[in-house]
C-alpha positions, -999 to +999 in steps of 0.1 A: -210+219+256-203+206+218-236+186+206-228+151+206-229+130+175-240+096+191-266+084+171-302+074+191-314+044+179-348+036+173-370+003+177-355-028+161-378-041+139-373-031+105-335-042+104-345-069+128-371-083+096-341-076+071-319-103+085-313-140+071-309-148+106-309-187+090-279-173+070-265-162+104-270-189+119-253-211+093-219-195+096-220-185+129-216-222+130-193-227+103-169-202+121-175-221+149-163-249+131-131-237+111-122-225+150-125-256+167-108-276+138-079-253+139-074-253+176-083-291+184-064-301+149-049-283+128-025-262+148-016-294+173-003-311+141+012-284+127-007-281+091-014-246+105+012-226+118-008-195+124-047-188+142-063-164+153-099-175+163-128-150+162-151-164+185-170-139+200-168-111+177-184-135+147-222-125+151-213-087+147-195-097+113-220-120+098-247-096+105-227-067+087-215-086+057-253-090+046-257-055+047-229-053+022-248-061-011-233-033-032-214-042-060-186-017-057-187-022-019-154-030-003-141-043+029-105-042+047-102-062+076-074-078+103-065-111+112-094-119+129-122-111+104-125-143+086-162-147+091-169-109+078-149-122+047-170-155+045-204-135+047-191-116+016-182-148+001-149-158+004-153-196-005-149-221+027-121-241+009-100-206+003-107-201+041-089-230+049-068-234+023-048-206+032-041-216+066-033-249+053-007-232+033-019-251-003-015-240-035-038-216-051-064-196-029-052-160-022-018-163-011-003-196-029+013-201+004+030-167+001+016-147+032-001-158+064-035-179+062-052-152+083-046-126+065-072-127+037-079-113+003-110-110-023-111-096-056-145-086-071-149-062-097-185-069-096-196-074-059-183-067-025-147-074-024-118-080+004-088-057-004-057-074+010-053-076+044-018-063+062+000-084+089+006-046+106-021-032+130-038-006+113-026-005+082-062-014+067-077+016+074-061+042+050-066+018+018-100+022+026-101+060+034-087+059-011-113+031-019-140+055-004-124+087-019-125+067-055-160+056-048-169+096-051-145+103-079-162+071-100-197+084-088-197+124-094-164+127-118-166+097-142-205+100-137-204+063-132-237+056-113-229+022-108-210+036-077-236+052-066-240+044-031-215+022-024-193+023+008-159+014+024-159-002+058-126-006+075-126-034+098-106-032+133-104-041+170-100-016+197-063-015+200-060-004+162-073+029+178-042+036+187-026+038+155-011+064+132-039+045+102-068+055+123-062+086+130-051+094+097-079+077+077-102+099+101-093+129+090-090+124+057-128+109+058-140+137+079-126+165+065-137+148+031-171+134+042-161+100+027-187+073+026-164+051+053-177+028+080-152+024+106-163-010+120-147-014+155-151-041+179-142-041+214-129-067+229-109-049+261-073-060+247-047-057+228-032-092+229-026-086+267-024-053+268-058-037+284-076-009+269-074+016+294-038+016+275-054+019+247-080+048+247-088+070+278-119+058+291-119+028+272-148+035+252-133+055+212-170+061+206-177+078+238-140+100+227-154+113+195-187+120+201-179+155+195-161+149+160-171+168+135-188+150+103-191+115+120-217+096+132-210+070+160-232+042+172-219+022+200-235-006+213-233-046+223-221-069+198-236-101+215-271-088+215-287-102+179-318-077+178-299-047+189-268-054+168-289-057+136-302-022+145-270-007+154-254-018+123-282-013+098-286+025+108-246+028+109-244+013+069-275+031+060-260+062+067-228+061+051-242+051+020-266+086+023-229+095+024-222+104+062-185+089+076-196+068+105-178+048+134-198+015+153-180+005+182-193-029+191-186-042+229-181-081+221-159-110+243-129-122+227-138-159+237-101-171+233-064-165+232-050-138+210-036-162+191-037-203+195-005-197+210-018-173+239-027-190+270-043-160+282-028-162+318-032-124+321-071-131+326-081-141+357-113-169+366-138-143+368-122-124+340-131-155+316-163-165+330-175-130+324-163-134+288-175-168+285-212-157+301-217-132+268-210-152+239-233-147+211-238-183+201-264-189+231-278-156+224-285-163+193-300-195+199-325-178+219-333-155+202-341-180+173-355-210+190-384-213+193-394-182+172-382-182+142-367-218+139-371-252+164-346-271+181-347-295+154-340-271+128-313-254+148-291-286+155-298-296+114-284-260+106-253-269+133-246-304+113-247-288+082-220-265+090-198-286+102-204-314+072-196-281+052-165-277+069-155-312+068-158-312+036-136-281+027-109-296+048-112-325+026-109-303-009-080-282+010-058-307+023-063-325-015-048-291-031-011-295-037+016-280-017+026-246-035+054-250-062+088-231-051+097-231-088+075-199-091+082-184-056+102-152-072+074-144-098+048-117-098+069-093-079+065-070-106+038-075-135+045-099-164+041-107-197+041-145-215+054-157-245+035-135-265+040-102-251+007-102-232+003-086-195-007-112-170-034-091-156-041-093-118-076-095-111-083-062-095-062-033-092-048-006-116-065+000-149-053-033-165-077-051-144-107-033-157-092-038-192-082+001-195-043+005-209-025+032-226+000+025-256+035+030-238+047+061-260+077+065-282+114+067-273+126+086-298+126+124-290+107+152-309+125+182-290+099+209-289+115+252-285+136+266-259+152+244-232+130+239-202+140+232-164+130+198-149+106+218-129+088+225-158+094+193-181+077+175-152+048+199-147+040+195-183+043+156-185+015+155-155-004+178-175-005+159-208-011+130-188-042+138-169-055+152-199-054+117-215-063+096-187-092+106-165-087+084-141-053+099-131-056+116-099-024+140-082-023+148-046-003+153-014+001+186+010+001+217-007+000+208-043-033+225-050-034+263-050+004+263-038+012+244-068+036+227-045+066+234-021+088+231-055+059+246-082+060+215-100+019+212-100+018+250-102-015+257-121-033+222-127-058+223-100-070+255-120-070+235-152-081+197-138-102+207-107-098+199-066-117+162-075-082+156-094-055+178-079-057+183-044-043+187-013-042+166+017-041+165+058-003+163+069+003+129+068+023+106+049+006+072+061-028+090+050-013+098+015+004+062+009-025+048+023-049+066+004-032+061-028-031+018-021-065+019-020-076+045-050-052+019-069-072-011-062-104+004-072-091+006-109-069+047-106-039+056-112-028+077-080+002+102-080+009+108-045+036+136-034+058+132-007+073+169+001+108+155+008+122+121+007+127+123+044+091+130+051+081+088+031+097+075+065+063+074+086+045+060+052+069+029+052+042+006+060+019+014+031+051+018+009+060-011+019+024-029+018+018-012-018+054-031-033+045-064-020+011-067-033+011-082-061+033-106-052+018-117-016-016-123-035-001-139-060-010-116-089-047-112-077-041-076-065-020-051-076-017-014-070+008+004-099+007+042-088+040+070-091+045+085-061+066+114-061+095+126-036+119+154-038+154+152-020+190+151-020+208+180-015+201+216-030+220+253-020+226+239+016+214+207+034+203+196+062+190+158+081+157+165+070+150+181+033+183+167+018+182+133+026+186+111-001+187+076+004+173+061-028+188+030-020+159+024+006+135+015-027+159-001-044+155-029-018+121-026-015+101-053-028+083-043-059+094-007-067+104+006-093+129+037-090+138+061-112+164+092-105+164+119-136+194+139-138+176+161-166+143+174-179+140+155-206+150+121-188+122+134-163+093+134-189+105+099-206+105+083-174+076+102-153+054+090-187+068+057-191+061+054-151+024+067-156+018+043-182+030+014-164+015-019-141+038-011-113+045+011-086+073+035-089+090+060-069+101+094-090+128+108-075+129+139-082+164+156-073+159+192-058+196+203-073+181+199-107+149+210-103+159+243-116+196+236-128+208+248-155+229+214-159+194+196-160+174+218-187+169+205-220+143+208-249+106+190-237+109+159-259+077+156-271+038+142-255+046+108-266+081+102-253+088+076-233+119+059-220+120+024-207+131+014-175+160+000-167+184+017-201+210+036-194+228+064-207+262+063-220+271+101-214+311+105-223+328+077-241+361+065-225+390+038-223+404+043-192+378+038-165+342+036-164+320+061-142+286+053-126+265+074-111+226+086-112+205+118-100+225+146-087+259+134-091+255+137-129+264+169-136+289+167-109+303+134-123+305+147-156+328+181-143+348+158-126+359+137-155+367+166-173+388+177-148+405+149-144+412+149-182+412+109-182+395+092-210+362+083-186+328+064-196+305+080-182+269+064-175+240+078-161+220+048-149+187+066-146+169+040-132+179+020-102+154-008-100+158-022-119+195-008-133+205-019-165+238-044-157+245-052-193+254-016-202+283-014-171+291-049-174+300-036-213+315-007-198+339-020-176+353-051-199+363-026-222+380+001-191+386-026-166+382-005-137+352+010-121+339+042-106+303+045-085+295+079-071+262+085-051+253+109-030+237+081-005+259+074+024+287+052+018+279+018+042+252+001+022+245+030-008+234+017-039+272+018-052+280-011-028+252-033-048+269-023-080+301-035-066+289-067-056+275-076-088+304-065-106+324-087-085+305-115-097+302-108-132+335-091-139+359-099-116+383-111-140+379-078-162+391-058-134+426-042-132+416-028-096+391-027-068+358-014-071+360+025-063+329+040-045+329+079-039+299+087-018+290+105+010+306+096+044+279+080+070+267+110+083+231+128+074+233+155+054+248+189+073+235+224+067+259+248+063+268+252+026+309+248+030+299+215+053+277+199+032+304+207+002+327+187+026+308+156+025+287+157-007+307+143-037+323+172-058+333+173-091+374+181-074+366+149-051+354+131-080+383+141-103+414+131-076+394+100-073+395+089-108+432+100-108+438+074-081+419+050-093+443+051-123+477+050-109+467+020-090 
């Protein structure tokens, strides 16, 4: 039989002594409080509009957030950890001010008041919370991962034990996160606290639905490089032991997972009646809430019933009083709703800094570069070009970190890292477990703790199961109101290449081009590559690098390597041909064939190479096409909803009395990409397509 990993746990006294257990008791009380005002008040006059109450589970978190007293400690949590967040020292006017919806606070009214967020470069901090179920446990899986790179690559001491603790219920088990953000701190030996409490549902949904057996601790006993403690949250004495042992050792650096058995003394929501309980059901719950246990445990031995009930009013005078400042913060202005998607500058020319996140918030920035050229030798593929602009760039900034499956002694599936772990080391090139989620994930929460994180996604196909982080990462920064942000490159191969196929050919840029707060850029030559990937590297914002597999090593695509300093801005495009008779846009892959097709066409054709989708530089084709009047898109994306039809729409707008004719997209048709070389020359844009196109175009 495989040894078990279930810790023993010894007499409680020690931890038992360590406790404020007055502090406990205090915001046990105030979370109490905020509960009962929300339920009884707030929600019934609609000032809030979302609850979730954490009665129950709030002894557990109080306990655990005095044990976080590191200063590079970190905490990602769910909707129903406001009193961990609290014990850390989220401010009791925040707490309610966010459900209240008021300006300020750590939303501005942007996201939902139960999902919270703390920055604190100098303390235990709350990374932002996610409205999806599990999504806070890979974030951590890269603060914990960072903590080590900080401690034993920068040499910065100040890490030095410091932990991670992802925060969850049982259900959250379930998820793609979990599992992911177990491996990678396993097979890593992260120092990670995987803080679960058990409450028996998922909204309705029973456990036994959950996990087999209903007990996740009792499951991994037997994983490797993880200690588990599992015990009752409601207990004061034994969960002060439980979770003092279970923090002690992950900062001696061991991955560890507490499951916590507590009652969920409520609805899921303040919505949820809970009919799927039954009588007993409740009055079981009801019959272990920590509150009386606590009381017992306290009176008369540590405080008297005097004390106790002066501790109870001054919670809830504390509470009263935070209502008070809440409700007296204005309404949040919707004159600034569309800022801080993307990171700003004022007047002067100065970055609005976030407040933690990326190296801006720790004061770190690199100048962006020039945009003039110094073409160095032969012409070099984009393979290459972008191999040697990661290169340059770790060498000047240390706290650059590349990753993702197989880039490490495999130099990648394309040989675009070929050679740098040899050069940086695995702390700064490495490889991961297969999982997108895990790499996204991982690379949100290296962000926040001050890197700058260069994930790989093998194939554009493959960023489909990491849509949540993706999607988590963009918003960021504007959901926290410019307190967090996470500016990272992540790059992703795809499009089309000697064949295709539906699931290494996909391209589909348009997907982050809608996304809220990405940046995208699409090279269609090496030396583009190394102007953007830099200029991207350098930057406050996250950006996807698309890295087209047709050009990789196209001889179309090769050019001279412009140069360590060269960068090109975002959003500038490229006039390629000069024309008069129509005007040609397109991006990525369908450059070269773009540019074959106007010569075959031999029409006097503009062609631009946009180079940058988000954001895509209008002014350029809106020049374009009042001097042409008519207007070309080609894309490789599928033709319903492809980035061409966004062109088109704008144009319409803007131009619509420059036109001579309707808007011409030549795209794929809506079908993935097929396999066999002749097929996928059916459907992929050609340069003989492209040229009978233009011809058209022109007669009409």
């Amino acid at each position: 039989m495989p040894k078990s990993n279930l810790a023993v746990i010894a007499s409680p006294t020690d931890a038992v002594a360590a406790i404020d257990w007055n502090k406990v008791a205090y915001q046990i009380q105030v979370s109490r409080a905020l509960d009962d005002l929300e339920e009884g008040t707030l929600v019934p006059n609609k000032e809030v509009l979302y609850q979730f109450s954490a009665r129950g589970h709030d002894l557990s978190q109080i306990i655990l957030a005095q044990l976080l007293d590191h200063k590079r400690d970190a905490v990602s949590g769910y909707y129903r950890s406001r009193p961990l967040m609290l014990g850390i020292g989220l401010s009791l006017e925040d707490a309610l001010g966010g459900p209240l919806m008021r300006a300020g606070g750590y939303s501005d009214g942007r996201d939902i008041g139960v999902v919270h967020n703390m920055p604190n470069l100098d303390g235990p901090c709350g990374l932002p919370m996610s409205g999806g179920v599990g999504a806070q446990y890979t974030p951590i899986a890269g603060w914990a991962q960072a903590i080590r790179y900080h401690a034993e690559t920068l040499k910065d001491n100040s890490y030095d034990g410091s932990i991670g603790v992802a925060h969850g219920g049982e259900a959250s088990c379930s998820t793609n996160g979990f599992w992911s953000s177990l491996t990678i701190a396993t097979t890593q030996k992260l120092p990670m606290l995987f803080y679960i409490e058990d409450n028996g549902y998922g909204i309705s949904t029973t456990s036994d639905y959950q996990t087999p057996g209903q007990n996740i601790a009792a499951n991994l006993a037997s994983f490797k490089n993880l200690k588990i403690f599992d015990g009752d949250g409601t207990e004061p004495a034994e969960t002060a032991q439980l979770i003092s042992e279970a923090v002690a050792c992950v900062r001696a650096g061991e991955p560890t997972l507490i499951r916590l058995q507590v009652p969920r003394l409520c609805g899921h929501s303040a919505q949820d009646t809970q009919g799927y309980k039954n009588a007993a059901t409740v009055d079981a719950e009801n019959a272990r809430d920590p509150l009386p246990k606590l009381k017992a445990f306290m009176v008369p031995a540590m405080v008297s019933e005097v004390q106790w009930e002066q501790i109870t009013a001054t919670a809830q005078a504390d509470v009263t009083a935070a209502l008070d400042a809440a409700r007296a913060r204005p309404e949040p202005s919707a004159e600034n709703i569309t800022r801080h998607v993307f990171a700003e500058r004022d007047a002067s020319g100065t970055l609005e800094q976030p407040l933690q996140g990326g190296l801006a918030a720790k004061g770190i920035f690199s100048a962006m570069g020039s945009d003039q050229p110094q073409p160095e030798g032969q012409r070099i593929n984009m393979v290459t070009a972008i191999r040697r602009t990661l290169d340059s760039e770790l060498a000047s900034n240390d706290r650059m970190v590349v990753f993702g499956e197989d880039v490490g002694p495999k130099g990648g599936v394309h040989a675009v890292t070929l050679g740098l772990q040899d050069k940086y080391g695995k702390d700064r090139v490495f490889d991961t477990s297969l999982s997108e989620e895990g790499i996204i994930g991982r690379a949100l929460g290296m962000a926040q703790a001050g890197m700058m994180p260069v994930p790989e996604i093998q194939f554009r196909k493959y960023a489909d199961p990491a849509e949540e982080q993706l999607n988590d990462t963009g918003t960021i920064r504007w959901r926290t109101n410019n307190r967090f942000a996470a500016p990272m490159v992540v790059r992703m191969p795809g499009g089309f290449f000697k064949c295709g196929d539906p699931w290494h050919s996909q391209a589909a840029e348009v997907k982050w081009a809608h996304a809220i707060g990405w940046q995208v850029a699409v090279p269609s030559n090496a030396a583009d590559a190394v102007g953007l990937l830099r200029h991207a590297l350098r930057d406050h914002n996250p950006t996807i690098f698309f890295e087209h597999r047709n050009l990789l090593d196209d001889i179309s695509a090769r050019r001279p390597y412009p140069g360590d300093d060269y960068v090109l801005p975002f959003g500038q495009a490229n006039v390629l041909t000069e024309g008069t008779e129509l005007t040609l846009v397109t991006w990525g892959g369908m450059v070269p064939r773009a540019l074959k097709g106007a010569e075959m066409s031999g029409k006097s054709v503009e062609v631009i190479d946009l180079r940058t989708i988000s954001p895509w530089d209008k002014d350029a084709v809106f020049a374009s096409v009042r001097k042409t009047s008519r207007c070309m898109v080609v894309h490789e994306d599928n033709f319903t909803a492809g980035f061409g039809a966004e062109i088109a729409a704008v144009l319409a707008d803007e131009c619509f009395f420059e036109l001579d004719a309707p808007i011409m997209r030549v795209t794929m048709p809506d079908v993935p990409s097929p396999h066999h070389p002749a097929l996928l020359n059916a459907v992929v844009p050609t340069p003989e397509k492209i040229s009978a196109q233009i011809c058209k175009l022109l007669e009409v």
